[in-house]
C-alpha positions as CSV (number, residue, x, y, z in Angstrom):
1,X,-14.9,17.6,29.0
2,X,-15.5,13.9,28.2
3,X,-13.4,11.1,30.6
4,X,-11.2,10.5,27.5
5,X,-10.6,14.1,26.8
6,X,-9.6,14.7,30.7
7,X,-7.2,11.8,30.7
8,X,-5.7,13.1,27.4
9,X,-4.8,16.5,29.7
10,X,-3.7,14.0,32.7
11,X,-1.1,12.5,30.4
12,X,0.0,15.4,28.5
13,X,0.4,17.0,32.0
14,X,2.9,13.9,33.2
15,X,4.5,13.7,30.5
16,X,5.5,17.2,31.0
17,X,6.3,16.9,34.6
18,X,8.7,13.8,33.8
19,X,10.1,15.8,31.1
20,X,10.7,19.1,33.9
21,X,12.3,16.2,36.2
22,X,14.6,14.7,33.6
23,X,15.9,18.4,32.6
24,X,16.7,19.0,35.9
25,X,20.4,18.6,37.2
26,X,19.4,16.6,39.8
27,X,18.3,13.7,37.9
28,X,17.2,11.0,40.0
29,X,19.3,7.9,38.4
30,X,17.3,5.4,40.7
31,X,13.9,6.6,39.1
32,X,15.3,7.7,35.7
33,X,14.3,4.1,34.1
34,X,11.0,4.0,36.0
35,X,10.3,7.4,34.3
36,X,11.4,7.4,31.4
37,X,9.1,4.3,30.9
38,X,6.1,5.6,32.6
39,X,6.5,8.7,29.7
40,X,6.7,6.1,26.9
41,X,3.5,4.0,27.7
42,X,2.1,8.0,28.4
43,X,2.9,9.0,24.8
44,X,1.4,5.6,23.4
45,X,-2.0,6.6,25.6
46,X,-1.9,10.2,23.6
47,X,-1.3,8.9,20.0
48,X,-3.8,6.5,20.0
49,X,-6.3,9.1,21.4
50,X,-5.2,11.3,18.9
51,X,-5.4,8.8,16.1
52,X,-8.7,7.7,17.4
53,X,-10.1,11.6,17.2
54,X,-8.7,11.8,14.1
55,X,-10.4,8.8,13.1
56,X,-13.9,9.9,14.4
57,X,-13.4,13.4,12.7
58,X,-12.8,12.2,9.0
59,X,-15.7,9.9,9.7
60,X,-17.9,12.8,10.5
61,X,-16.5,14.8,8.3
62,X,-17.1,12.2,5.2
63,X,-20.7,11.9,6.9
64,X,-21.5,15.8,6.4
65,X,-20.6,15.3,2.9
66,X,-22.9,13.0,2.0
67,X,-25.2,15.0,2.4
């Protein structure tokens, strides 16, 4: 697993975590903000990876067939 690929996993695994503290009933109003931010810059992170991949897989892709 590549740097990029393991920090995909890190932030797909906070995000989650936030998302377990936020559906909580004990919601932490002092950190709510804080987190809820933290999860938005998090899902930026993944859907530029994700675009990025994507990106490198059509250019692959359109490499294999032109051959």
């Amino acid at each position: 697993m590549t740097n990029d690929e393991q920090s995909y996993v890190n932030a797909i695994s906070e995000i989650e975590e936030i998302l377990r503290s936020l559906d909580t009933e004990n919601v932490d109003i002092d950190r709510l903000a804080t987190d809820v931010q933290k999860a938005a810059e998090l899902i930026d992170f993944c859907r530029d990876r994700l675009a990025a991949a994507q990106t490198e897989v059509e250019r692959i892709v359109s490499a294999f067939d032109e051959k």
